[in-house]
C-alpha positions in Angstrom: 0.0 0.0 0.0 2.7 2.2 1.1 4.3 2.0 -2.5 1.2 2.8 -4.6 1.0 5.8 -2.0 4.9 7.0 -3.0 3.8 6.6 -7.0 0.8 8.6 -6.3 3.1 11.2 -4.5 5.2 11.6 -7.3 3.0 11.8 -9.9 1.2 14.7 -7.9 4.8 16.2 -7.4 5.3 15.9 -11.2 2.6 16.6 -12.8 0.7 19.2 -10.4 -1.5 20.5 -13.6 -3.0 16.1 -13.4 -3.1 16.2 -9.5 -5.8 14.1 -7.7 -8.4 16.3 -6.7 -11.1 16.0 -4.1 -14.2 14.6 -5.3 -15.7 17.2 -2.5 -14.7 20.5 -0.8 -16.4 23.1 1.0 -15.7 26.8 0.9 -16.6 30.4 -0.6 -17.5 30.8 -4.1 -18.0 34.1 -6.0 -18.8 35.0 -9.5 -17.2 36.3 -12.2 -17.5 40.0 -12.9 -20.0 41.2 -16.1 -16.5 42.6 -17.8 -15.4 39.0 -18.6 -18.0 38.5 -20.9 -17.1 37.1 -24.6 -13.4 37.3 -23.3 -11.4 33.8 -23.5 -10.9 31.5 -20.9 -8.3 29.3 -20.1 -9.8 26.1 -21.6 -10.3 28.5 -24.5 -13.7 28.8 -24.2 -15.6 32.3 -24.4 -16.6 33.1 -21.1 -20.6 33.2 -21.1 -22.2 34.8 -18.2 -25.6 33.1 -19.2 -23.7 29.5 -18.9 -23.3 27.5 -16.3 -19.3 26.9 -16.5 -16.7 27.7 -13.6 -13.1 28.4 -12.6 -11.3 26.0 -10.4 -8.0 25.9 -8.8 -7.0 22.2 -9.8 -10.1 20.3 -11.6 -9.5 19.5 -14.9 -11.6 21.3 -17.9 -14.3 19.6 -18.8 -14.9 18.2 -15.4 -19.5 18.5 -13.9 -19.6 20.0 -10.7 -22.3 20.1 -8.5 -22.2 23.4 -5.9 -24.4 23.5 -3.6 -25.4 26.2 -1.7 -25.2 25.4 2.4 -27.2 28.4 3.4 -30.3 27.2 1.7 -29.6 24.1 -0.1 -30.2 25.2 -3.7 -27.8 23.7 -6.1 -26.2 23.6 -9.7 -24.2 21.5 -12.0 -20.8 23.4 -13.7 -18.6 22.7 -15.7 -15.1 23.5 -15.3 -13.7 25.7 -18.2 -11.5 28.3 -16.7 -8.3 28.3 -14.0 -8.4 30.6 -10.7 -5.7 32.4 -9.5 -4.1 30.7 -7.0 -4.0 33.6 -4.4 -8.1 33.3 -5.1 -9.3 32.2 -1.2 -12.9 30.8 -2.9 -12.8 27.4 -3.9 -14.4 28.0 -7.5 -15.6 31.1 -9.3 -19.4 30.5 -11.5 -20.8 32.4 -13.6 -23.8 35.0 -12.8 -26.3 32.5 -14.0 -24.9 29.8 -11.7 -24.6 32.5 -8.7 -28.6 33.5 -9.8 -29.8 30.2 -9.3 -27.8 29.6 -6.3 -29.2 32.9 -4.8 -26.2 34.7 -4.2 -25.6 37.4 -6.5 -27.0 39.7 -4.0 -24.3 38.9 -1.7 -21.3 38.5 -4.0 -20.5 35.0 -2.5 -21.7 32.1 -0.8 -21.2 29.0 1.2 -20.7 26.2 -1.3 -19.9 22.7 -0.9 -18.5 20.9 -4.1 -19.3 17.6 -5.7 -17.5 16.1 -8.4 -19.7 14.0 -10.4 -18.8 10.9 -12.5 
């Protein structure tokens, strides 16, 4: 066991853009600002505001997320297109139309708790 645990190691070491991520985490998320709209993201993608894509520190592109709000238990499926800064304290960035249905835009950011889904 120990051994598979020192490959793991090192491949996280080597390749930190592949690293293992959490299948959940809990934190803050925001949402992007209305000036990033129709600009390119880091996947590439146009950033749409009316999507429901995110930024995440470590998940690859293309990966479903469902965030759920822990203050009142709406929730919403992303997908990861874009990279966070990694002095960014939030856990993942969404777009205003994820923030709108996770009733938060009001308040700029929210509780969130993260679910990768297969």
């Amino acid at each position: 066991m120990s051994a598979l645990m020192a490959i793991l190691m090192t491949l996280t070491l080597a390749m930190p853009g592949i690293a293992l991520a959490q299948s959940t985490e809990e934190g803050v998320a925001n949402f992007y600002s209305d000036a990033f709209q129709g600009k390119k993201t880091a996947s590439g993608d146009v950033y749409d505001k009316a999507g429901l894509t995110a930024a995440h520190k470590k998940l690859p592109f293309g990966t479903k997320v469902k965030v759920t709000n822990v203050d009142n238990g709406k929730s919403v499926v992303v997908t990861v297109n874009d990279r966070m800064a990694p002095s960014n304290k939030a856990v993942i960035d969404v777009t205003r139309r994820a923030a709108e249905e996770l009733d938060f835009v009001k308040m700029g950011k929210a509780k969130v708790k993260l679910d990768v889904q297969k």
